[in-house]
C-alpha positions in Angstrom: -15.0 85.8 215.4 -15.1 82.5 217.6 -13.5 82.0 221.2 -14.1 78.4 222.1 -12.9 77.5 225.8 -12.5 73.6 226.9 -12.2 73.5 230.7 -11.8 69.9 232.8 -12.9 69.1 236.3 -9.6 68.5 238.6 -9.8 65.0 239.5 -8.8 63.8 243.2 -7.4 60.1 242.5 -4.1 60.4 240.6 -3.3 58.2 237.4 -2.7 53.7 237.8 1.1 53.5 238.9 1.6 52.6 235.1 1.8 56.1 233.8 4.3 57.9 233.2 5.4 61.7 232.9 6.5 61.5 229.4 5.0 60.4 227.1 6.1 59.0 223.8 3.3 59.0 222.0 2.2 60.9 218.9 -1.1 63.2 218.3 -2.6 63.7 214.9 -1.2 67.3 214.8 2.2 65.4 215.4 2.3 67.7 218.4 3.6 66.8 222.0 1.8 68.0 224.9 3.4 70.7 227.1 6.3 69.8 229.0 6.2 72.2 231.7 5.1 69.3 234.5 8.0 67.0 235.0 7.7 63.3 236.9 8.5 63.0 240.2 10.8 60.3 241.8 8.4 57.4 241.7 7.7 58.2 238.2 4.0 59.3 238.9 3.1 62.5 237.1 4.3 65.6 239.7 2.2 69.3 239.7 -1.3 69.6 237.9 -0.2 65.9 235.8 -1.8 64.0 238.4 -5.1 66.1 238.5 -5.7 67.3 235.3 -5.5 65.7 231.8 -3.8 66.7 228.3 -6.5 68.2 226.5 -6.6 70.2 223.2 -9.2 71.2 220.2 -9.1 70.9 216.6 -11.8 72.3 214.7 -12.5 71.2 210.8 -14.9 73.1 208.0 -17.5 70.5 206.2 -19.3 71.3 203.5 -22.8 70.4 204.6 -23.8 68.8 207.8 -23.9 65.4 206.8 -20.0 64.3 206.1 -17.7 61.8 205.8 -16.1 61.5 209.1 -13.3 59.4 208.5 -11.9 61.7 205.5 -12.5 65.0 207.0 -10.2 63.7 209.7 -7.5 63.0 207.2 -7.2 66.3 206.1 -5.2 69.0 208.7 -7.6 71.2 210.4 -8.7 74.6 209.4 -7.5 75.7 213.2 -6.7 74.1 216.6 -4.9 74.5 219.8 -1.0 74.5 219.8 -1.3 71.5 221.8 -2.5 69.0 224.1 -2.1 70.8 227.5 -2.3 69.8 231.1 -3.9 72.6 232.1 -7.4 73.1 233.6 -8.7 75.7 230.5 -7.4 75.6 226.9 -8.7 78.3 224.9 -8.8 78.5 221.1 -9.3 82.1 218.7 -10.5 81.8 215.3 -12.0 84.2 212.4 -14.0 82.3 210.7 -16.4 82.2 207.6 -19.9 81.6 207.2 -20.8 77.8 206.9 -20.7 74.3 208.7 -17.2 73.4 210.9 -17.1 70.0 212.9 -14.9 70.4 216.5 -13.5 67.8 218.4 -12.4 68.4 222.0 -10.1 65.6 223.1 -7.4 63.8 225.4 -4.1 63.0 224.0 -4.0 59.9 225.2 -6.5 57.1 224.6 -8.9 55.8 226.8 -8.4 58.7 229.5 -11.3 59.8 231.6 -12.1 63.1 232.2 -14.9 65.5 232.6 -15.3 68.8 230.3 -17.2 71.6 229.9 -16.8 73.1 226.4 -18.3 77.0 226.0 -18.2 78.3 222.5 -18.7 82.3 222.4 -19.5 83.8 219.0 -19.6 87.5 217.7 -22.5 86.1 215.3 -25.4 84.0 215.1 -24.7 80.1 216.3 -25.9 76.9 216.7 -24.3 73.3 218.0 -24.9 69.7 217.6 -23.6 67.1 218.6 -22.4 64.1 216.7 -25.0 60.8 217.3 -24.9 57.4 217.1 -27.1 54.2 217.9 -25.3 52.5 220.8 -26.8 49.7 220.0 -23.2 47.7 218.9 -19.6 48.6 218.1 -20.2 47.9 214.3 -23.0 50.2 213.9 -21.0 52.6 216.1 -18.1 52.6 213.4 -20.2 52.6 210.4 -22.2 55.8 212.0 -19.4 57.7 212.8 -17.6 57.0 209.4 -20.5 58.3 207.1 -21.2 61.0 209.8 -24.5 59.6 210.6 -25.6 63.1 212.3 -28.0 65.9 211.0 -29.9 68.9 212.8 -32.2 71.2 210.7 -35.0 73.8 211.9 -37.9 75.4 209.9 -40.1 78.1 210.6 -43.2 79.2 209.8 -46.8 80.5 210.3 -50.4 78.9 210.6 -52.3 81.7 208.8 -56.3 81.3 208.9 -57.8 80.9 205.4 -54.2 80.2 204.2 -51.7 77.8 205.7 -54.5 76.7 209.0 -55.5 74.0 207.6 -55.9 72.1 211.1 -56.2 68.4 211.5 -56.9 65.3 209.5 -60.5 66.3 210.4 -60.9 68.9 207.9 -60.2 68.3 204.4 -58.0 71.9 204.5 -55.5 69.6 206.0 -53.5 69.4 202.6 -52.7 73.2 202.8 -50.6 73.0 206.4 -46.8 74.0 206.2 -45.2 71.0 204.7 -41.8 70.1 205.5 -39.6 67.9 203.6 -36.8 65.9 204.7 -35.0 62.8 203.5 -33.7 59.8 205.3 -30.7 57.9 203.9 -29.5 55.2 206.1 -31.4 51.9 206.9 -32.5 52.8 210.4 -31.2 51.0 214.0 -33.6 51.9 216.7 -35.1 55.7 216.4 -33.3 57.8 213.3 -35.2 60.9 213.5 -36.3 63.1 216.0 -39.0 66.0 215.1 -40.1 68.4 217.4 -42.6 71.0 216.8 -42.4 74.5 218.7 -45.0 77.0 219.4 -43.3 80.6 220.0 -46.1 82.0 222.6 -46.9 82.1 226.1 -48.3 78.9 227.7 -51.6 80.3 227.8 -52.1 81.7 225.0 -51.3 77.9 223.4 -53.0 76.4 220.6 -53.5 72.5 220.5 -50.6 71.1 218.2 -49.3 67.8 216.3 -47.8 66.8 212.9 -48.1 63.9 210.9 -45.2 62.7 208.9 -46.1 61.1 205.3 -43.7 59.3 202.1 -43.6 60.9 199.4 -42.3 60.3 196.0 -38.6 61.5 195.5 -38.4 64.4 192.8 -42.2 64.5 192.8 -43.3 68.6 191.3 -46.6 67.7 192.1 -48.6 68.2 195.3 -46.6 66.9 198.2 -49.3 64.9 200.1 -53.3 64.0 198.7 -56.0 64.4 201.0 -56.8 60.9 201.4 -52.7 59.8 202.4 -51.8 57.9 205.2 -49.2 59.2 207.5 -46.7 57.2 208.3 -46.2 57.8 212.2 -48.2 60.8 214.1 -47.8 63.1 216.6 -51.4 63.3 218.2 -53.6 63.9 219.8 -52.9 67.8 219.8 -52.2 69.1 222.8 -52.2 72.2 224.2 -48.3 72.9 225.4 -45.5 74.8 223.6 -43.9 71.7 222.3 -44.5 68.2 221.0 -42.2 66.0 220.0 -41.9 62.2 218.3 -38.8 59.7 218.1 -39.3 57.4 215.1 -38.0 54.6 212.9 -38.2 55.6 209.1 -36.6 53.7 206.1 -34.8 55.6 203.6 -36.8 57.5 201.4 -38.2 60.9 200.6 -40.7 62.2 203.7 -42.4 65.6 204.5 -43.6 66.0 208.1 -47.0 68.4 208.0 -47.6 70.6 211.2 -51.0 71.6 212.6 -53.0 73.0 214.9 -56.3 71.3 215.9 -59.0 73.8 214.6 
């Protein structure tokens, strides 16, 4: 069970003397917004109109987190408000199953300015992302937001002496670290993955942490990294803090990042 609110801050400078009450305009739903706000004599929008926006949600089920934008918003969506509404809080009730949904929170018309704040209250386990792209040009803006260029995954694990602590490149027990695997697919523009590494523990009681992120062969059933591999970026030196992080550039290929402590 899902209650997803969308609220907007009331804005003090009404709309350019262009706009109009009504408008003639058509959302993707084909729906209108609400009516109940009427122009006044001037033709400016009367009531909450000229402090509040049309605003709606429409919420769609993927089948993985990477998608293809573009065609998932072809198809109708799974659930979504009745309509755009000029109101300060629209509200939207769903039941829904397990798996990956995207949710867009929009205006219904183009190019309007507002600012929301979008709470999402869940009688089960959740977790959010956002949608990313490089801003680096309009084209790669389009081509990121058509193949749905966006991707959040977590792993957890343990660093258990005589096991999985292998500690650093010092030691050759590096090889037997949690190894990760992950896979980029998209030439890169600027950073393309982020990787942060968490220790669950209080700040004292720390260990000093990093990871090193290696290729390796696609398909490959053998070991994933040999003790004499180069990484391909690093996260070091260790420190001791509860969380490390890297921004990096990879080409597309097959990668497995390798966590460790220092010891």
């Amino acid at each position: 069970e899902l209650l997803l609110s969308l609220s907007q801050r009331r804005r003090e400078t009404p709309p350019a003397p262009g706009f109009r009450g009504k408008l003639d305009g058509r959302s993707s739903d084909s729906r209108t917004p609400d009516p109940s706000g009427e122009s006044g004599e001037d033709g400016q929008p009367s009531g909450r109109h000229r402090h509040y926006q049309a605003i709606g949600l429409h919420l769609w089920k993927v089948e993985k987190r990477r998608f293809n934008l573009a065609r998932t918003l072809n198809k109708p969506p799974c659930a979504s408000t009745d309509c755009h509404s000029y109101d300060r809080e629209v509200t939207l009730h769903a039941h829904l199953s397990p798996g990956f949904y995207l949710l867009i929170p929009s205006t219904f018309l183009q190019d309007a300015e507002a600012r929301f704040l979008l709470r999402v209250f869940s009688s089960g386990p959740l977790s959010l992302s956002t949608v990313k792209a490089p801003p680096s040009s309009a084209v790669a803006l389009e081509i990121s937001l058509s193949k749905g260029e966006w991707e959040a995954s977590s792993s957890e694990g343990r660093w258990v002496p005589g096991a999985t602590a292998g500690g650093s490149r010092n030691f050759p027990s590096h090889v037997s670290n949690p190894c990760i695997p992950f896979a980029v697919s998209l030439e890169p523009n600027g950073a393309n993955v982020r990787i942060t590494l968490r220790q669950h523990c209080p700040a004292r009681d720390c260990q000093p942490i990093g990871f090193h992120v290696y290729q390796v062969p696609g398909g490959s059933r053998g070991p994933p990294i040999s003790p004499d591999q180069e990484p391909q970026a690093s996260c070091v030196p260790h420190c001791y803090t509860q969380e490390v992080s890297l921004a990096l550039s990879l080409a597309p290929g097959s990668y497995a990042v390798v966590p460790s402590t220092y010891e």
